[in-house]
Residue frames as a rotation matrix with the C-alpha (Angstrom) as fourth column:
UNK 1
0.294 -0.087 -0.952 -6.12
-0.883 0.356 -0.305 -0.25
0.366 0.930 0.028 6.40
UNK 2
0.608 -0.135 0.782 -5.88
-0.287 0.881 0.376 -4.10
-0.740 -0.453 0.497 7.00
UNK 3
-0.335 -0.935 0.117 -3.17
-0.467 0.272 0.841 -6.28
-0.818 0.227 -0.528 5.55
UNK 4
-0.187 0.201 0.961 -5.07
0.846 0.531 0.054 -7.71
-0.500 0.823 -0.270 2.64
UNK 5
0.846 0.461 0.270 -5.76
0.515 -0.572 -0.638 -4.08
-0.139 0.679 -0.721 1.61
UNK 6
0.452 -0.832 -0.321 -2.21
-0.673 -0.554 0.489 -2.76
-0.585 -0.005 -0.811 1.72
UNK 7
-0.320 -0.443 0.838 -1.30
0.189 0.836 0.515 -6.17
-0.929 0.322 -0.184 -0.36
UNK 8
0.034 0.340 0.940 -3.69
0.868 0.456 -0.196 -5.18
-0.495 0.823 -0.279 -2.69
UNK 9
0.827 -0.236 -0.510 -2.58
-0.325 -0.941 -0.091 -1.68
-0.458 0.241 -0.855 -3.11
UNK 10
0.071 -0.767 0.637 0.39
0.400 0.607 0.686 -3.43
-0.914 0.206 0.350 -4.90
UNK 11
-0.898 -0.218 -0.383 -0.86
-0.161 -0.647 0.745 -3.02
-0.411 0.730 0.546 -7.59
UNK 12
-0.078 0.997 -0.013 -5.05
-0.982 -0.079 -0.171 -2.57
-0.172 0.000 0.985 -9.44
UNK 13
-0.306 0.620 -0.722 -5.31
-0.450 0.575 0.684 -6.11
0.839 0.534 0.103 -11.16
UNK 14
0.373 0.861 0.345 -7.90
-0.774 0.084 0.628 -8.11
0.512 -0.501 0.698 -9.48
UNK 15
-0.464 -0.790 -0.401 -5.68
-0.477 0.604 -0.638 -10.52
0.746 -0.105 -0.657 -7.66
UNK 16
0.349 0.651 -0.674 -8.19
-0.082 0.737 0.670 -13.62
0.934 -0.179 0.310 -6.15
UNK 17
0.743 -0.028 0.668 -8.95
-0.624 0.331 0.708 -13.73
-0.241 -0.943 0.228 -1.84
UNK 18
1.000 -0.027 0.011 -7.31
0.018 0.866 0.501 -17.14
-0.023 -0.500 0.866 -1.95
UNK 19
0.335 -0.909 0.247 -4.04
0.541 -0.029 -0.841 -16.07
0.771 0.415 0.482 -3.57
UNK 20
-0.121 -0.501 0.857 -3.65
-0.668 -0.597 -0.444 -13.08
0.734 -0.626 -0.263 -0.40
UNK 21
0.474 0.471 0.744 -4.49
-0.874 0.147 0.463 -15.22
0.108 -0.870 0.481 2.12
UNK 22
0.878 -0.259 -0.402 -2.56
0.304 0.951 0.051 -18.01
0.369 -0.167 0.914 0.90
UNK 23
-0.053 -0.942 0.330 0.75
0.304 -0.330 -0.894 -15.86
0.951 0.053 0.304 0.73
UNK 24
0.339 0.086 0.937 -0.55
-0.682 -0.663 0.308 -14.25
0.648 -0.743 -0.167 4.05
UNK 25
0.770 0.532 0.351 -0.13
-0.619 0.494 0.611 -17.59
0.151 -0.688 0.710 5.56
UNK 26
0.716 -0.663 -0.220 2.83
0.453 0.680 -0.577 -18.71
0.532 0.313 0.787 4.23
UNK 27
-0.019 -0.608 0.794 4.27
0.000 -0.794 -0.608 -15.25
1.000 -0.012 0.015 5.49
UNK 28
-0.518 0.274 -0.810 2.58
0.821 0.424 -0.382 -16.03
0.238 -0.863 -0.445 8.78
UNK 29
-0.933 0.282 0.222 0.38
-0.308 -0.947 -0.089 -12.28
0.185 -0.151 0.971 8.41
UNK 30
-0.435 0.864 -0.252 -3.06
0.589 0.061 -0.806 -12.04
-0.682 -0.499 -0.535 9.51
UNK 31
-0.824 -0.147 0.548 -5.00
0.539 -0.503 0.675 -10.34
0.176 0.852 0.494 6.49
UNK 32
0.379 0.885 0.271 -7.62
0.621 -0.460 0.635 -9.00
0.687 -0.072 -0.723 8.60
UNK 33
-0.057 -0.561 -0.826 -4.84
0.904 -0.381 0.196 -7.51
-0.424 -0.735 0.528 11.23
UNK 34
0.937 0.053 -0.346 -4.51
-0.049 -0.959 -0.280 -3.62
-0.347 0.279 -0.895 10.87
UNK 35
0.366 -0.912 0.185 -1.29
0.923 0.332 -0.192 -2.95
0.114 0.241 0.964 9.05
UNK 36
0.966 -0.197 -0.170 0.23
-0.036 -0.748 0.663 -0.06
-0.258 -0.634 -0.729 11.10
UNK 37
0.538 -0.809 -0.236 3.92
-0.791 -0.389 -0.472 1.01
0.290 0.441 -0.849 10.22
UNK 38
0.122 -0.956 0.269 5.69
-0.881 0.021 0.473 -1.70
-0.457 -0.294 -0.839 11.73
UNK 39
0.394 0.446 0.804 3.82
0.309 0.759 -0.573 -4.39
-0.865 0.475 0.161 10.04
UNK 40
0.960 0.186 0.209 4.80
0.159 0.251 -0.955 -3.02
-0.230 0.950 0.211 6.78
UNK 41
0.544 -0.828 0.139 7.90
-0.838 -0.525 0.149 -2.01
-0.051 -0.197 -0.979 7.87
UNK 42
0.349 -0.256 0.902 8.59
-0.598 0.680 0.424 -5.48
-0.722 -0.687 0.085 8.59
UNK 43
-0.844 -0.535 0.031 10.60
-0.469 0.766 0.440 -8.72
-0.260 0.357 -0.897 7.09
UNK 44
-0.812 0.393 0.432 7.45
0.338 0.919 -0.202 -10.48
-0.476 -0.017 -0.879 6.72
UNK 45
0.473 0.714 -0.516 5.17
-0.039 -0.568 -0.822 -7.85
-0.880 0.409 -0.241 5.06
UNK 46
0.240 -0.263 -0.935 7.56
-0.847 -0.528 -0.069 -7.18
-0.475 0.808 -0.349 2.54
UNK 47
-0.791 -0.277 0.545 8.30
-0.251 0.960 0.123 -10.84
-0.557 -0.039 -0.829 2.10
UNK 48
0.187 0.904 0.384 4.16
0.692 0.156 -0.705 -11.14
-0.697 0.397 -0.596 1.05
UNK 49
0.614 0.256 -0.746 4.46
-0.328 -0.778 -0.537 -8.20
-0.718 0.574 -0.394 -0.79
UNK 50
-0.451 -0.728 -0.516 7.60
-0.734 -0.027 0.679 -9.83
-0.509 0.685 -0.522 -2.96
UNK 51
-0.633 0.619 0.465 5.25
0.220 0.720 -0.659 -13.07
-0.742 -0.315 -0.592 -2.84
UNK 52
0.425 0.894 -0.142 2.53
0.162 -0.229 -0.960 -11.22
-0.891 0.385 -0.242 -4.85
UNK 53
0.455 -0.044 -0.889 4.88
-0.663 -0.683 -0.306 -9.62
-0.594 0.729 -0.340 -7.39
UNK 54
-0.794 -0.585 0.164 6.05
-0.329 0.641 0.694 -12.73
-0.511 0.497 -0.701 -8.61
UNK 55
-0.352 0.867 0.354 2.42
0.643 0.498 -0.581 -14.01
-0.680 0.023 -0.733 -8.84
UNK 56
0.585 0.522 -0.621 1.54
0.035 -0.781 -0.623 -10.93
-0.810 0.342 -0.475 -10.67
UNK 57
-0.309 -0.700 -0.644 4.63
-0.828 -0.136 0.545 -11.76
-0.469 0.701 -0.537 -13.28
UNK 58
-0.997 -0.076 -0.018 2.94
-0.063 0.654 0.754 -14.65
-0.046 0.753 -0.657 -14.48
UNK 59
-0.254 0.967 0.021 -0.83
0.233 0.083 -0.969 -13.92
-0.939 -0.241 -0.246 -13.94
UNK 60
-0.414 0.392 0.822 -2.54
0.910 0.148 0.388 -14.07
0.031 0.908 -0.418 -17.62
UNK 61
-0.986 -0.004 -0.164 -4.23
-0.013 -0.994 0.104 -10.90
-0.164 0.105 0.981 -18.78
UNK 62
-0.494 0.832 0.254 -7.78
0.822 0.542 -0.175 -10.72
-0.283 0.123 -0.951 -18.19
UNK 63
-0.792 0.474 0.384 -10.81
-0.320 -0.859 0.401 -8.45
0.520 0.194 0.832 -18.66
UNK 64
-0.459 0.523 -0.718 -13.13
0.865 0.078 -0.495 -7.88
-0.203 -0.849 -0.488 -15.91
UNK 65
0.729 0.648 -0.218 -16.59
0.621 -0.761 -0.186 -5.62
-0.287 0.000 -0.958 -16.45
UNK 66
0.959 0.152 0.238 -15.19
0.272 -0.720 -0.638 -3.85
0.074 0.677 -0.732 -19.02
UNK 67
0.384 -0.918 0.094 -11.70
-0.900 -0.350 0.259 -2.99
-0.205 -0.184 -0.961 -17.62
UNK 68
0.724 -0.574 -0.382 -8.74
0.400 0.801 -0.446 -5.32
0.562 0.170 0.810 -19.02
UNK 69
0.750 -0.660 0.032 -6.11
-0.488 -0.520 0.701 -5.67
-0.446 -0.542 -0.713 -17.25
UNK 70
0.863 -0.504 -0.042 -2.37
0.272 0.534 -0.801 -6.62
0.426 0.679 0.598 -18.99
UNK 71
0.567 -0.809 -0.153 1.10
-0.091 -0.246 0.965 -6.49
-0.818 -0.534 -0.213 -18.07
UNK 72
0.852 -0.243 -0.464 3.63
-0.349 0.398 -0.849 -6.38
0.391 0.885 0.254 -21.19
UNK 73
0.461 -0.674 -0.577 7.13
0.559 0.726 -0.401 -8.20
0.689 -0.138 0.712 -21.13
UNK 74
-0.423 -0.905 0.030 9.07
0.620 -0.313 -0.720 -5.59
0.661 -0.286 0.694 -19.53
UNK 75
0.110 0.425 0.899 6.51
-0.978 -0.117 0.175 -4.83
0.180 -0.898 0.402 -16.64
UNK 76
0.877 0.423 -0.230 6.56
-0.167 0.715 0.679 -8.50
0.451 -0.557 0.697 -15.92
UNK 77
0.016 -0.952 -0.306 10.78
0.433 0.282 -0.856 -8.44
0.901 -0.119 0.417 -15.82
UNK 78
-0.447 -0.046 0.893 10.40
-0.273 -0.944 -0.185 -5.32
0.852 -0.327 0.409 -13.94
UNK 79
0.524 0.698 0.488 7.90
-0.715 0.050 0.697 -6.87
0.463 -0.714 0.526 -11.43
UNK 80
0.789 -0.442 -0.427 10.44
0.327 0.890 -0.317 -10.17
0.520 0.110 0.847 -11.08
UNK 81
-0.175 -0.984 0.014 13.34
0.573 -0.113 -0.812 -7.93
0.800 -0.134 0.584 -10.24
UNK 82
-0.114 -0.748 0.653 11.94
-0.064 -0.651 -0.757 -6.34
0.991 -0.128 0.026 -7.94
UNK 83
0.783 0.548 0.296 10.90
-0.590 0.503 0.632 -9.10
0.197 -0.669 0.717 -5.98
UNK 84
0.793 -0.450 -0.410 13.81
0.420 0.892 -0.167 -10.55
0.442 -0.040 0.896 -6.32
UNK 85
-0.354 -0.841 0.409 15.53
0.211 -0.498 -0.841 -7.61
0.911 -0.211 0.354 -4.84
UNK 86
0.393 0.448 0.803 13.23
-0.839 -0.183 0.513 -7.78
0.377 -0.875 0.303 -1.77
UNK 87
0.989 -0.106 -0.103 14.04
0.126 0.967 0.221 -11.38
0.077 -0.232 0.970 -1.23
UNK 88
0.320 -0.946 0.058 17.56
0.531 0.128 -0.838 -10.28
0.785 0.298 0.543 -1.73
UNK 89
0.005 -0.096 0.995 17.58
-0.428 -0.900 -0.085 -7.57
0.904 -0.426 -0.046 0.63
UNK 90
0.378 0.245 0.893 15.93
-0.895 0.344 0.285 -10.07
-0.238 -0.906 0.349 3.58
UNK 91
-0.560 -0.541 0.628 18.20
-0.679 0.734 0.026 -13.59
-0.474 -0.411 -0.778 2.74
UNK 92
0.132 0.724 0.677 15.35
0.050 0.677 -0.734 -15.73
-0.990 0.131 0.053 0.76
UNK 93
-0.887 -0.459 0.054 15.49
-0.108 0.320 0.941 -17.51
-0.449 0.829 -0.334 -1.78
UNK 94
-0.546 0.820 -0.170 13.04
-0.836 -0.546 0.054 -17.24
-0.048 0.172 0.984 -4.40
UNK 95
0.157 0.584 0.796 10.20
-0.317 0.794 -0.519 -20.48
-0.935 -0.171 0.310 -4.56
UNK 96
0.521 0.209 -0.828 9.97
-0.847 0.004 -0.532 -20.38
-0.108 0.978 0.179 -8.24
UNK 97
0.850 -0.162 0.501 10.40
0.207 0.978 -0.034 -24.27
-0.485 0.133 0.864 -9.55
UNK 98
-0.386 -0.809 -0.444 14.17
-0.652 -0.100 0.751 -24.77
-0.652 0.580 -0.489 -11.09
UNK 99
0.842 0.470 -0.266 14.22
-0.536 0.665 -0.521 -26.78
-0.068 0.581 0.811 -13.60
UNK 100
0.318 -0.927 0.198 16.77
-0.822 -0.166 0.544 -29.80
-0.472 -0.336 -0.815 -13.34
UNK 101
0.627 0.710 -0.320 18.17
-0.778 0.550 -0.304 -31.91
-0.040 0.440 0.897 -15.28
UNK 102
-0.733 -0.655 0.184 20.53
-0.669 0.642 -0.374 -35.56
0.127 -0.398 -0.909 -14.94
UNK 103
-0.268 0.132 -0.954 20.29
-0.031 0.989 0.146 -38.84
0.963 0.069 -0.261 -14.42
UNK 104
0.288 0.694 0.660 17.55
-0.914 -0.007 0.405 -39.78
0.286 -0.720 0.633 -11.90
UNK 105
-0.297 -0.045 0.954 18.34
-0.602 0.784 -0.150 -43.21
-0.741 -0.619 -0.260 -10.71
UNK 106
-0.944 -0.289 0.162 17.01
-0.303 0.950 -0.070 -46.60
-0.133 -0.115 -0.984 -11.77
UNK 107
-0.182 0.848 -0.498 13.80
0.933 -0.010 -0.359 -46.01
-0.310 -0.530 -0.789 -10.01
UNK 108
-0.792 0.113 0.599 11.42
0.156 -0.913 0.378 -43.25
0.590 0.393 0.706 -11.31
């Protein structure tokens, strides 16, 4: 099993090449690399793997050749928390934009 197929064992929806490969890169994973126990064992596998489940908490519900695929509210929380308890677990904070708000300056 290679690392883009152990990413997509996450979970079934159809989750676009560019999206594993970007996260693979950010993570610094090869997604054609075999993914042998220590690879997934690892800080950086599980790091991609928290990576996806956020992505998968806001991916839209589609339908693909007949199969839909959906997530209701409380599978996306569920997916959220428990990326955010990976990220907790290894020290990282999550990416997800804040929203902030105050006086900017003068200059916009």
């Amino acid at each position: 099993m290679t690392i883009n197929e152990a990413l997509r064992s996450v979970n079934a929806y159809p989750i676009p090449d560019r999206t594993i490969n970007e996260v693979c890169e950010r993570r610094g994973l090869d997604p054609c690399a075999d993914a042998g126990f220590s690879i997934l064992e690892g800080d950086d596998f599980k790091l991609a793997k928290a990576d996806l489940m956020l992505w998968l908490s806001y991916a839209p519900n589609v339908s693909q050749g007949g199969q839909s695929y959906t997530f209701t509210d409380e599978q996306r929380k569920q997916m959220r928390a428990e990326a955010e308890g990976i990220l907790d677990e290894i020290g990282e904070e999550e990416d997800a934009p804040k929203i902030r708000y105050g006086y900017k300056g003068s200059v916009l």
